[in-house]
FIFIMI-468106 format. One record per residue: residue in one letter; x, y, z of N, C-alpha, C in turn. Coordinates in steps of 0.001 Angstrom, whole numbers, padded with zeros to 6 digits, always signed. Layout:
aXYZXYZXYZ ...
END
This chain:
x+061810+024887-170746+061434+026252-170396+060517+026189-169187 x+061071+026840-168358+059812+027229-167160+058791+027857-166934 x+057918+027212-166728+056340+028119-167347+056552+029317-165991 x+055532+030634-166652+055500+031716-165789+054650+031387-164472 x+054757+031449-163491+053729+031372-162820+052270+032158-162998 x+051209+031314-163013+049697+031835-163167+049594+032759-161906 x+049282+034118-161890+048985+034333-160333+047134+034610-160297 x+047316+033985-159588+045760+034124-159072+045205+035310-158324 x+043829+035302-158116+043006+036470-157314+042570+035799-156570 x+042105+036231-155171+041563+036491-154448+040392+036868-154569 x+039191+036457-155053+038467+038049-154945+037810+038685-153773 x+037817+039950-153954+037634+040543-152869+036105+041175-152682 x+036061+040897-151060+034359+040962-150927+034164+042421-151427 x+032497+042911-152277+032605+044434-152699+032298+045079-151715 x+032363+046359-151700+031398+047334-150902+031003+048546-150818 x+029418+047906-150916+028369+048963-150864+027873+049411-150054 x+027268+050416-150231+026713+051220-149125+025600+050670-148815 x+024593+049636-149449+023926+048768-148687+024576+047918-147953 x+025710+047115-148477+026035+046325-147308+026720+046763-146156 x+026745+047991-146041+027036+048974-144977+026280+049300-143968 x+025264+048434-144397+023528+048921-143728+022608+050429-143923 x+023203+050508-145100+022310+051851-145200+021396+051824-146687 x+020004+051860-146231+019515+051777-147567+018619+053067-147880 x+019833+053883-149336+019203+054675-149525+017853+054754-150180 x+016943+053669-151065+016005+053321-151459+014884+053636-150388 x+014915+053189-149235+014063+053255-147824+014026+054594-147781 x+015214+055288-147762+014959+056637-147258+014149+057126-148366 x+014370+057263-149321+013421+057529-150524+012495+057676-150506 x+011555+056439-150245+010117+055338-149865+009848+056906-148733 x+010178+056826-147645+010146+057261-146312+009779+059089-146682 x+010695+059899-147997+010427+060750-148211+009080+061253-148839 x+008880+059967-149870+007329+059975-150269+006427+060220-149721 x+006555+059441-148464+005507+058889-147664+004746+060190-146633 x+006229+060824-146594+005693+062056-145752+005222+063451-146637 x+005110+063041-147590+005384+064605-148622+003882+065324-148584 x+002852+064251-148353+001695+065481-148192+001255+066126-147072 x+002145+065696-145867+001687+065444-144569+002300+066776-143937 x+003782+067212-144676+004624+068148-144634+004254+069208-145440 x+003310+069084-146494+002961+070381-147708+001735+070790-147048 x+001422+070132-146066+000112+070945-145868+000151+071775-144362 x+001273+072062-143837+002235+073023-143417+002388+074255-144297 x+002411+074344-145130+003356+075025-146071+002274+076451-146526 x+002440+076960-145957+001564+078638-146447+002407+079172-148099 x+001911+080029-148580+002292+081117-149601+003347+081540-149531 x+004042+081646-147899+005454+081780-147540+006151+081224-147746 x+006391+079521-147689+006946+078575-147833+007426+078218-149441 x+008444+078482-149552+009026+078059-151392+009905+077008-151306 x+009863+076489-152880+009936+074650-153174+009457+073894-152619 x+009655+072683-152075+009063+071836-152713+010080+071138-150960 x+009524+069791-150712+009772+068691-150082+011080+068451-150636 x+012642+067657-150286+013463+067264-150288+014828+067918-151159 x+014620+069456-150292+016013+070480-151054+016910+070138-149934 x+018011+070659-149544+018792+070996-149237+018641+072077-148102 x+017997+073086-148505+017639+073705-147406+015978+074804-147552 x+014923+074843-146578+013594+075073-146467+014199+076794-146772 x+012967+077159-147668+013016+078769-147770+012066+079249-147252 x+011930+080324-146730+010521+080911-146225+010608+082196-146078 x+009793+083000-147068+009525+083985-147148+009672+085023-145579 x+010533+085889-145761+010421+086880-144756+009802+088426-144604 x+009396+088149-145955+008875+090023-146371+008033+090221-144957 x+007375+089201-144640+005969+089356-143319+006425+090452-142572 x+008183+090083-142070+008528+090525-140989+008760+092277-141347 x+008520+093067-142386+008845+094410-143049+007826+094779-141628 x+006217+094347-141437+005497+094978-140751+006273+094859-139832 x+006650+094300-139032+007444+094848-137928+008110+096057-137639 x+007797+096690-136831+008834+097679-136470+010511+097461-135981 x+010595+096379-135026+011870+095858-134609+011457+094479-134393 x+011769+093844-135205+010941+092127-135272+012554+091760-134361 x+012150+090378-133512+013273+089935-132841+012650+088598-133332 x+013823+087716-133972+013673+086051-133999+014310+085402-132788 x+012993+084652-132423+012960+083684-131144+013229+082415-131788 x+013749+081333-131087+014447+080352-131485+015006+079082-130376 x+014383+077971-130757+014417+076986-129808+014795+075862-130293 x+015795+074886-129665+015594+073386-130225+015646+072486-128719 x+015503+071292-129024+015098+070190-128195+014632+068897-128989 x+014630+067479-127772+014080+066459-128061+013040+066032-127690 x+012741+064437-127255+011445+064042-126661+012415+063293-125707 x+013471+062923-125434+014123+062159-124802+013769+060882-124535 x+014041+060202-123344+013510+058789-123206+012078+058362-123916 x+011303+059038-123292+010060+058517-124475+010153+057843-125347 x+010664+057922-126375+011135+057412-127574+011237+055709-127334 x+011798+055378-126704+011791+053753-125971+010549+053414-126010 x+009494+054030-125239+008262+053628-124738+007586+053525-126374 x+007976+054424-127134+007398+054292-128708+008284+053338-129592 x+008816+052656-129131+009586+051421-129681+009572+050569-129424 x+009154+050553-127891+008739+048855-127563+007363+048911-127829 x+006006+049630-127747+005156+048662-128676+004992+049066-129873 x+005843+049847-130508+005812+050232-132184+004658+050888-132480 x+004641+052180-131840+003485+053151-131896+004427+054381-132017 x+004613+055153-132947+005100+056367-133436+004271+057284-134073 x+002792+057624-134076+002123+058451-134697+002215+059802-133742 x+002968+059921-132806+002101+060990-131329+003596+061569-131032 x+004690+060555-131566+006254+061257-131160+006362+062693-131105 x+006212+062889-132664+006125+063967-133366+005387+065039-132751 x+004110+064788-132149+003499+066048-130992+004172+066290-130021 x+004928+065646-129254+005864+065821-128168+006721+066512-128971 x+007416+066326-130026+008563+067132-129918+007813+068479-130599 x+006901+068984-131379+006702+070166-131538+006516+070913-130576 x+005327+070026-129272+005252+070792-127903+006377+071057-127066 x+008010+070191-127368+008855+071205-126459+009460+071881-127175 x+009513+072272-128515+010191+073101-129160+009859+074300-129369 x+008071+074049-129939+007403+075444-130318+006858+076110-129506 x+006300+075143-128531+005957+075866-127332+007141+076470-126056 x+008474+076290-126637+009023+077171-125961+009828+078744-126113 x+008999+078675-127808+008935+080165-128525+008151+080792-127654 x+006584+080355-127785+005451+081349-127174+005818+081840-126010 x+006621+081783-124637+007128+081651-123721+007889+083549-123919 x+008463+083864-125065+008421+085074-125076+007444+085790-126003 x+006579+085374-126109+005444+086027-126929+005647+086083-128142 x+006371+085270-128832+006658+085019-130396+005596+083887-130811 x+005345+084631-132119+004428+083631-133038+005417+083006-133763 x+005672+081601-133606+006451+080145-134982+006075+080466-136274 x+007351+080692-136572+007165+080805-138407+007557+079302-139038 x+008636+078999-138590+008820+077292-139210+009600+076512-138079 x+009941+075611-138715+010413+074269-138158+011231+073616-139221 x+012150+072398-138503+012962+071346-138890+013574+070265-138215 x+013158+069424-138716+013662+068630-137730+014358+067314-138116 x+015374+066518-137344+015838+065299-137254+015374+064337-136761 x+016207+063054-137559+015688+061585-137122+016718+060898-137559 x+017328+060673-136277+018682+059341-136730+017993+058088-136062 x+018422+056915-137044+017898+055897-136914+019005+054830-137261 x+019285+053302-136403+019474+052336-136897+019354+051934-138327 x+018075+051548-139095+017744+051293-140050+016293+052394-140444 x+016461+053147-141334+015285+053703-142010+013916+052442-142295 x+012993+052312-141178+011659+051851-141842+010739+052757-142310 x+010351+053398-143797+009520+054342-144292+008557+054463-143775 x+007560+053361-143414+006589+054126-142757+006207+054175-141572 x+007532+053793-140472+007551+054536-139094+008270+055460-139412 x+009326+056086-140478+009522+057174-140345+008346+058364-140534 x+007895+058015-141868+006705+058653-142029+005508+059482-141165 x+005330+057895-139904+004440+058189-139192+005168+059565-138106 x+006298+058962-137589+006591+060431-136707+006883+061668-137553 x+006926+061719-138736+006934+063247-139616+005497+063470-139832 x+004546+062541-139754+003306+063118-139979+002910+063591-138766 x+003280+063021-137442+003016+063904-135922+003072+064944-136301 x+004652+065062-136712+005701+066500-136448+004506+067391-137182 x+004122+067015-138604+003446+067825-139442+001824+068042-139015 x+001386+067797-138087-000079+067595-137920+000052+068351-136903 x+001500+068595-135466+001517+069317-134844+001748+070904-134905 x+002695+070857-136220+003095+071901-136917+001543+073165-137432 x+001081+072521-137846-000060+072691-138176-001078+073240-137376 x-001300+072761-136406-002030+073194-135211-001433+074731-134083 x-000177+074310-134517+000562+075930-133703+001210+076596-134745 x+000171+076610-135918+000265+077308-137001+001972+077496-137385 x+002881+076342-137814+004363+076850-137689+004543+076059-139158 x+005360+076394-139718+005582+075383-141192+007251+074729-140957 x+006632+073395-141345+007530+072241-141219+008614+072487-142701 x+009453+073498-142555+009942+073527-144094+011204+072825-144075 x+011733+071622-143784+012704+070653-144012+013153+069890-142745 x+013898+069108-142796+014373+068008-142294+015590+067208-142869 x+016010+066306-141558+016702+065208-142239+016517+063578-141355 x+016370+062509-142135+016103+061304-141838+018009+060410-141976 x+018369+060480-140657+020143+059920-141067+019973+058598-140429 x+020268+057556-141287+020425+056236-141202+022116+055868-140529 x+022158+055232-139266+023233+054897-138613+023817+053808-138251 x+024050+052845-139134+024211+051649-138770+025228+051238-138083 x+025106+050090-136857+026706+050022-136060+026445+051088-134767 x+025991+052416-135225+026236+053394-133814+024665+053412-132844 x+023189+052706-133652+022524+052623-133245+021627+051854-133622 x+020806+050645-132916+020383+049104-133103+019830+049618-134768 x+019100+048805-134869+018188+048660-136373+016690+049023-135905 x+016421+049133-135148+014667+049299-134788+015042+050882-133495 x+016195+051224-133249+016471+052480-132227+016265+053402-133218 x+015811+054826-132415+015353+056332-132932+015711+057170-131856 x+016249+058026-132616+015978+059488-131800+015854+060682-132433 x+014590+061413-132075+014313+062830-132756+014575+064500-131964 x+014547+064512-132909+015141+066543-132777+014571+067474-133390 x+014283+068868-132927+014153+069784-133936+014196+070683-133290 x+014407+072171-134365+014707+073737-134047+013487+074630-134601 x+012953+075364-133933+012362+076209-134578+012625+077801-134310 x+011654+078607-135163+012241+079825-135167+010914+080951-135070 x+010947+082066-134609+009425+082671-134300+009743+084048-134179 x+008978+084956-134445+009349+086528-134445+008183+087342-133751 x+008383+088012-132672+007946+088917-131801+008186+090383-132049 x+007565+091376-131591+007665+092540-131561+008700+092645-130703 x+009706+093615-130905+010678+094052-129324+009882+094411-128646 x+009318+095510-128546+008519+095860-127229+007567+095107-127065 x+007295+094027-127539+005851+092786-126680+006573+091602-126094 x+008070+091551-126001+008794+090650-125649+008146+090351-124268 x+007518+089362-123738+007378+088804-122099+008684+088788-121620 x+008402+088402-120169+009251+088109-119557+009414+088434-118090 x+010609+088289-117221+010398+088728-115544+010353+090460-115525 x+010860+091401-116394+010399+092690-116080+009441+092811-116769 x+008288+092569-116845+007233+092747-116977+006267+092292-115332 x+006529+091452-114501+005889+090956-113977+006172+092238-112637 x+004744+092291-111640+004689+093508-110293+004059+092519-109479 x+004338+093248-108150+003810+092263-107218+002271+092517-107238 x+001607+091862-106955+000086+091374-106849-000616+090433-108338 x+000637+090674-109256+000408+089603-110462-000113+088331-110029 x-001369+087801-111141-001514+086651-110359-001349+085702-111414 x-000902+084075-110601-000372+082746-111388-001191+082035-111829 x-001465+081787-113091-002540+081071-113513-002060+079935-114143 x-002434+078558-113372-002209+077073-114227-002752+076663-115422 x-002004+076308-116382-002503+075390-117801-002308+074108-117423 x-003753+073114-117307-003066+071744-117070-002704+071251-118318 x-001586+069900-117869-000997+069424-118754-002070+067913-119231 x-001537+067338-120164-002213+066256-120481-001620+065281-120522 x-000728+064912-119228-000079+064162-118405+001365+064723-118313 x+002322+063269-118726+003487+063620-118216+004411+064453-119504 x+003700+064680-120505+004600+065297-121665+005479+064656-122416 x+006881+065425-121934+007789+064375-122154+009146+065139-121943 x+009174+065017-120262+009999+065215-119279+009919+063919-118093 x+011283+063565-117418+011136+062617-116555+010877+061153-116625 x+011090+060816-118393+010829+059679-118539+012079+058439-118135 x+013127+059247-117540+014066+058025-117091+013658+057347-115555 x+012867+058589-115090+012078+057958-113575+010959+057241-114265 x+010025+057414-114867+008820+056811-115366+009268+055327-115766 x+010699+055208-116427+010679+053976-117181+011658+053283-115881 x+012507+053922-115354+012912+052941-113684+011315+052616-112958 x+010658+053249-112818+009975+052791-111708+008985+051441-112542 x+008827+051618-114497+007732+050491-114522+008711+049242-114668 x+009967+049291-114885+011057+048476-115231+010971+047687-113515 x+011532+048222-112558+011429+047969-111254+010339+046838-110786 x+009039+047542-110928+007768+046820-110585+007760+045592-111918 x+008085+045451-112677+008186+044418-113912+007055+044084-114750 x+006268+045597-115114+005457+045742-116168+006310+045626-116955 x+005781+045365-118563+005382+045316-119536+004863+046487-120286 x+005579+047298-121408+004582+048172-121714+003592+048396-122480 x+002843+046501-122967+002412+045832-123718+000953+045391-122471 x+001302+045359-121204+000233+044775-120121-000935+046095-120418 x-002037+045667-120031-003223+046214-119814-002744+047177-118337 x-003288+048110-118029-003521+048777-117058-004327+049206-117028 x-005097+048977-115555-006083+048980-114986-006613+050185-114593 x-005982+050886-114174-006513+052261-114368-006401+053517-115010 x-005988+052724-116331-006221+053956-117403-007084+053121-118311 x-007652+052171-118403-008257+051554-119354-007603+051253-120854 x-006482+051135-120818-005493+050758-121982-004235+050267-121872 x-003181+049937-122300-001491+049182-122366-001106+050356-121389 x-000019+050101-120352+000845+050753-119755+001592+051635-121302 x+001808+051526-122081+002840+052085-123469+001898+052694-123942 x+000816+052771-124287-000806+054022-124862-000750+054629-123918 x-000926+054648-122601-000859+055549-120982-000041+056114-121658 x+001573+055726-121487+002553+056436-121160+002818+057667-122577 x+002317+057394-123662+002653+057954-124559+001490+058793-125036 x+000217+059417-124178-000407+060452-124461+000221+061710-124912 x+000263+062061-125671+001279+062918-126680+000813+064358-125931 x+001890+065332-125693+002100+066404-124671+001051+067739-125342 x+000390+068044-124425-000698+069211-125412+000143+070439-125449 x-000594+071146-126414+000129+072138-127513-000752+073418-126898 x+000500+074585-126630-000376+075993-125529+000080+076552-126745 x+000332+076891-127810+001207+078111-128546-000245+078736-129043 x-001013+078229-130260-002264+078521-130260-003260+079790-129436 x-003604+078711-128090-004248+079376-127133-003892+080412-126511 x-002356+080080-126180-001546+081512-125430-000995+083085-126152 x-000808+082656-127399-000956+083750-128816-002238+084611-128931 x-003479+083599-128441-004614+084565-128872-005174+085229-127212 x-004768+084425-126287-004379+085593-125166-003694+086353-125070 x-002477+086004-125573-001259+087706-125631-002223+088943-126167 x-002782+088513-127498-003677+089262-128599-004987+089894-127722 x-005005+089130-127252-006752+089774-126043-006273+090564-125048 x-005003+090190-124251-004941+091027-123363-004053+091822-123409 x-003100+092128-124527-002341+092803-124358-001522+092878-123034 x-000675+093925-122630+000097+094308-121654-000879+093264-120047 x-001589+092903-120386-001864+092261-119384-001615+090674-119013 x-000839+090536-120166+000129+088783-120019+001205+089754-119582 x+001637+089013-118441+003582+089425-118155+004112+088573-118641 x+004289+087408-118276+005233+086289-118302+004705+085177-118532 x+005425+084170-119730+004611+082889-119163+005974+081559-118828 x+005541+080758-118374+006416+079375-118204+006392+077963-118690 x+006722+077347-119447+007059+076384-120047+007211+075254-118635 x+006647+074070-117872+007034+073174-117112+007158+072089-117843 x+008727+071833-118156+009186+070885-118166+010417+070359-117548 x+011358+069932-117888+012261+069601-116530+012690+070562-115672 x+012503+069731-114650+013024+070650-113480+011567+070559-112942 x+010711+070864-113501+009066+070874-112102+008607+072480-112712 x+007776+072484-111808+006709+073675-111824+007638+075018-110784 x+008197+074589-109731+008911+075783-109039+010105+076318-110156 x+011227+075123-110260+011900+075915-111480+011554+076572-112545 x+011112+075726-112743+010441+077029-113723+009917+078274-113918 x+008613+078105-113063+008088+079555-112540+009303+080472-112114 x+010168+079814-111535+011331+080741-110870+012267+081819-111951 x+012269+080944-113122+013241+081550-113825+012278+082841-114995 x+010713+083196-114816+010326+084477-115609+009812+085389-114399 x+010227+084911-113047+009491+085947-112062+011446+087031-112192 x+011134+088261-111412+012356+089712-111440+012943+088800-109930 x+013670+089097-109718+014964+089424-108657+014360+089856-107138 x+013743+088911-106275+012886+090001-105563+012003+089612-104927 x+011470+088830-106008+009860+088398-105985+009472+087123-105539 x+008550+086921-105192+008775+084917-104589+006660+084514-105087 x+006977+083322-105458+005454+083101-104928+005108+082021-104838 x+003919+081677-103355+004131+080588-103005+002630+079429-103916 x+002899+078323-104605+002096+078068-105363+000802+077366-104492 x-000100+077020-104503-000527+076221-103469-001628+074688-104450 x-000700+074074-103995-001354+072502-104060-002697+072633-103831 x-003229+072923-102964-004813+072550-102850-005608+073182-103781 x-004819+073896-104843-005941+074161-106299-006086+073025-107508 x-005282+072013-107094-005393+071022-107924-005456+069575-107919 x-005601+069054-108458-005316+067029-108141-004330+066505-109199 x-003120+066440-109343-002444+065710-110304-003259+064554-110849 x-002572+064398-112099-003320+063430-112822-003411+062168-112535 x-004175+061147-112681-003904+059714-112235-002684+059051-112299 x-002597+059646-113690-000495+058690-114405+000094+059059-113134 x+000527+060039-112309+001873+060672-111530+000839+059912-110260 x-000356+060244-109985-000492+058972-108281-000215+057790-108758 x-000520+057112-109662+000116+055839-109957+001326+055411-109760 x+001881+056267-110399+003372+056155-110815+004000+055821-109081 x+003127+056597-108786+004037+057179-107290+003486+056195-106341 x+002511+055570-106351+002148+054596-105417+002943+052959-105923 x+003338+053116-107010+004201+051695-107500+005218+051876-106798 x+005983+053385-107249+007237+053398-106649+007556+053280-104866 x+006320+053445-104627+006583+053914-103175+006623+055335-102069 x+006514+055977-103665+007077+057643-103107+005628+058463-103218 x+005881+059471-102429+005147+060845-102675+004989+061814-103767 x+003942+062245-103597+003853+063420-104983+004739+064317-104917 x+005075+064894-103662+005927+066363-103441+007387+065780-104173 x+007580+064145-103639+009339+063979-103781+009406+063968-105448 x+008603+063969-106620+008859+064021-107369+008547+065370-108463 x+008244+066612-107217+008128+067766-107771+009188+068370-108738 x+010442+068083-108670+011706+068456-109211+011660+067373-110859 x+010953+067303-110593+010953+065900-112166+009552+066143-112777 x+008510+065957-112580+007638+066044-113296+006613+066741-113144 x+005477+067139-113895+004817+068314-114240+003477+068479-112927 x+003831+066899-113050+002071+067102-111714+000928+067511-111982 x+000628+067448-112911-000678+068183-113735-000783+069847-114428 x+000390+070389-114515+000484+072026-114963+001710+071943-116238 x+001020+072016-117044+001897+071935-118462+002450+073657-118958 x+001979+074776-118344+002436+076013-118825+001323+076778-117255 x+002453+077672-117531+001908+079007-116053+001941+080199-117032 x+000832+080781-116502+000333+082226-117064+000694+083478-116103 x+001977+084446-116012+001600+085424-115012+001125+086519-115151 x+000209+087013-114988-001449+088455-115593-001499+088813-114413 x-001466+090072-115179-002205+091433-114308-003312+090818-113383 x-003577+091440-111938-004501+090319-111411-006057+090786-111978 x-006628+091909-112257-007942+092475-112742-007617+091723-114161 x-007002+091157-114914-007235+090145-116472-007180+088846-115678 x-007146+088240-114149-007344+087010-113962-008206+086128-114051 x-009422+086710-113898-010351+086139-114926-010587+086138-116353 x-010279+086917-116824-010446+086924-117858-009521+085585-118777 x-008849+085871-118088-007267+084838-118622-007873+083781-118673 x-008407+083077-117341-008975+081720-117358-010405+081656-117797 x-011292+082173-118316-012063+082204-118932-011494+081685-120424 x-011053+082385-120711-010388+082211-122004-009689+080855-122379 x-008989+080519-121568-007921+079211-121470-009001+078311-122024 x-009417+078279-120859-011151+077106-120480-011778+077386-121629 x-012220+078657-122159-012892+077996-123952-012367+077621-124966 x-010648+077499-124703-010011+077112-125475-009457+075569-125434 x-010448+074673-124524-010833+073757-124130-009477+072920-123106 x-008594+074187-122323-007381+073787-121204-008438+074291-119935 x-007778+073019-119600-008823+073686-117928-007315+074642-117039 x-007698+075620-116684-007192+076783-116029-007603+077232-114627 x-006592+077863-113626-007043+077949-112598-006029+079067-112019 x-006277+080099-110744-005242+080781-110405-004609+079365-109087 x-002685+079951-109067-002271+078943-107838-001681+079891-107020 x-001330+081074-107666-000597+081563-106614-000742+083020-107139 x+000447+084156-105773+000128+085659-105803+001537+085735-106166 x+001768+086806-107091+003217+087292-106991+003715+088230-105628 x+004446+088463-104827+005123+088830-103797+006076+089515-103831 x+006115+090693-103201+007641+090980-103316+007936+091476-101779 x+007368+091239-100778+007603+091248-099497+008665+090784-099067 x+009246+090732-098036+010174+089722-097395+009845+088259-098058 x+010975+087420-097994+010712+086039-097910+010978+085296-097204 x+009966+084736-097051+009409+083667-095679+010934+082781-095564 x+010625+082038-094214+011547+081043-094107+010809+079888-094932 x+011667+078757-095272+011362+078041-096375+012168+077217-097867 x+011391+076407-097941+012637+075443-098977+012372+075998-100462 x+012539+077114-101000+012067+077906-102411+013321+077531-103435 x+012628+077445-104659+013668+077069-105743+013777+078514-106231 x+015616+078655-106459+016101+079770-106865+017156+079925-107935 x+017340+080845-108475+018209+080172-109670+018100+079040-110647 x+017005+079176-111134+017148+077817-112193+017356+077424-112737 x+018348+076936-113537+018854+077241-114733+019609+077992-115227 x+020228+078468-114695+021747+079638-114625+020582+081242-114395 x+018879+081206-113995+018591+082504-114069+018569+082625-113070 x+019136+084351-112817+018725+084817-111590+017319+085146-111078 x+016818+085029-110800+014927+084937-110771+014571+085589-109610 x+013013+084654-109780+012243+084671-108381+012605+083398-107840 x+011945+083499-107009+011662+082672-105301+010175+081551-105784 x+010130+080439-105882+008787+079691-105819+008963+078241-104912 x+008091+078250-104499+008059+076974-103432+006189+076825-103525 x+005943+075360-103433+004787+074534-103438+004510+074225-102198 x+003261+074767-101748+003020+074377-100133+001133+073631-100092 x+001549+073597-098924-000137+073337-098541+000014+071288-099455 x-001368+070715-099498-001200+069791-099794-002027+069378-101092 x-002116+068567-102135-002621+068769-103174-004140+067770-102665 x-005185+068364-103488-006753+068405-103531-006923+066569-103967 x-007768+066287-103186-008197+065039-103273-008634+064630-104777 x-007916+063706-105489-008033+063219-106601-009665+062907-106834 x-010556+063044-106237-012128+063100-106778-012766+064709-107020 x-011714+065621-106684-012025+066544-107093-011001+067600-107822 x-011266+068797-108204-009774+069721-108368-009656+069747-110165 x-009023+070214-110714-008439+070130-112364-007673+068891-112945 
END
């Protein structure tokens, strides 16, 4: 008799979703870690709890409204993020991205009701995730907005094991009739600067060519900031929502417009809340950019003006007011511990001959161009 043949196995490798590279345990760890950091965001408005499905938040507030309009923004921190990965410093991410998100509510005179935000990652480490949700939540906090959910997505294969990138949306409600904006603004309005507290976090693909180029390190000492080229570069972007809310509130009808400078420069910008018409010319000699941008610019080789189209130059938000509230405006700024200054006149005269940024951003606008030359770095804002 012929025996049956034995058939054998193979066995076959298993698979899990850890050996997939994804460990849901970490994310877990990572949710813990942030849970008080995120509840203390959380007003009387805010219902459940840390890790639903989706953040609830009370809307009855908005009944006082007469015609409430929800304002609504999202964005990243972009390149930055590198500079917080090569020396493994993530506590400050998280302020950058609330400052381009929430602060580009206030921009129409909306107060932030909440937030949410993302984080895809290579590999979930809990408590660098942690640390940039405790930014997010510490920034949240400060421009009074509640952090009511998120998500932490682990990506293995589509992005290294130590790579990040963050996101978030927020949402804010204004009066219709207190909406800012370019019809609000008349000619003799005057421009009032918010400095920034450096480069934010716009323009970091020039920032990281030019230290890549020269062959820093973002681990080397630098000499004239008194700390690592990577602590310089990652001074976390200051927060106007606060300060510019309780000026709307003081001056009433006497805020027109305000501007958000981040990409694109200080002319685009300004360009896109001035009317159809209007031009104004800013003038450099009210200020001294910050040390980071002469630095930057003496490594590279270049001028301050050639990198007007990229970075902030020392003006993190523009104020445009009635010109009799122009003091008042910067009075105010300044005890709200932003140093403030007027740069320019609104116009609606002819416009000069001249290189003016127009259209910015698909808006039809004003006219702004930067003249004259900027104030000797021993003196100025």
């Amino acid at each position: 008799m012929v025996p049956e043949p034995t058939e054998t196995h193979t066995p076959r490798p298993s698979s899990t979703y850890a050996e997939a590279g994804v460990d849901t345990a970490a994310g877990d760890l990572a949710v813990e870690l942030m849970k008080s950091s995120v509840k203390a965001t959380h007003g009387p408005e805010v219902l459940g709890g840390v890790g639903g499905f989706a953040g609830l938040f009370d809307a009855s507030a908005l009944l006082g409204y007469a015609k409430p309009l929800l304002a609504t923004s999202t964005d990243g921190v972009g390149t930055k993020v590198a500079i917080a990965q090569a020396i493994d410093k993530h506590d400050t991410i998280g302020h950058d991205l609330v400052g381009m998100v929430v602060d580009d509510i206030v921009v129409v005179g909306a107060k932030p009701l909440f937030m949410t935000d993302y984080i895809a990652t290579g590999r979930v480490f809990p408590q660098r995730i942690a640390d940039i949700v405790r930014g997010i939540a510490e920034a949240c906090a400060l421009t009074g907005t509640a952090l009511v959910g998120g998500e932490t997505a682990e990506h293995p294969g589509l992005l290294g094991p130590t790579d990040y990138d963050v996101a978030g949306a927020a949402t804010g409600v204004v009066e219709a009739d207190r909406v800012l904006g370019a019809e609000r603004v008349r000619a003799g309005d005057a421009v009032i600067a918010l400095a920034s507290s450096g480069i934010h976090s716009n323009g970091f693909s020039l920032v990281r060519h030019i230290v890549t180029r020269a062959g820093i390190s973002y681990g080397d000492q630098a000499a004239d900031f008194g700390t690592t080229w990577g602590e310089a570069l990652l001074e976390p972007t200051r927060l106007y929502t606060t300060p510019l809310l309780e000026l709307i509130a003081s001056l009433g009808d006497g805020v027109r417009s305000l501007s958000h400078v981040t990409g694109g420069g200080i002319a685009a910008n300004l360009a896109r809340v001035l009317p159809r018409g209007t031009w104004v010319d800013v003038d450099r000699s009210t200020w001294s950019p910050s040390p980071v941008f002469r630095v930057l610019s003496d490594i590279a080789g270049t001028t301050l003006e050639s990198s007007e189209g990229t970075w902030n130059l020392g003006i993190g938000f523009l104020a445009v007011v009635a010109p009799e509230k122009a003091a008042d405006a910067i009075a105010q700024i300044r005890a709200a511990g932003i140093p403030a200054w007027q740069v320019g006149e609104v116009r609606d005269d002819a416009l000069p001959d001249g290189d003016f940024e127009q259209g910015a951003k698909g808006v039809d606008g004003g006219a702004v161009r930067l003249v004259g030359a900027y104030a000797d770095s021993t003196r100025g804002h």
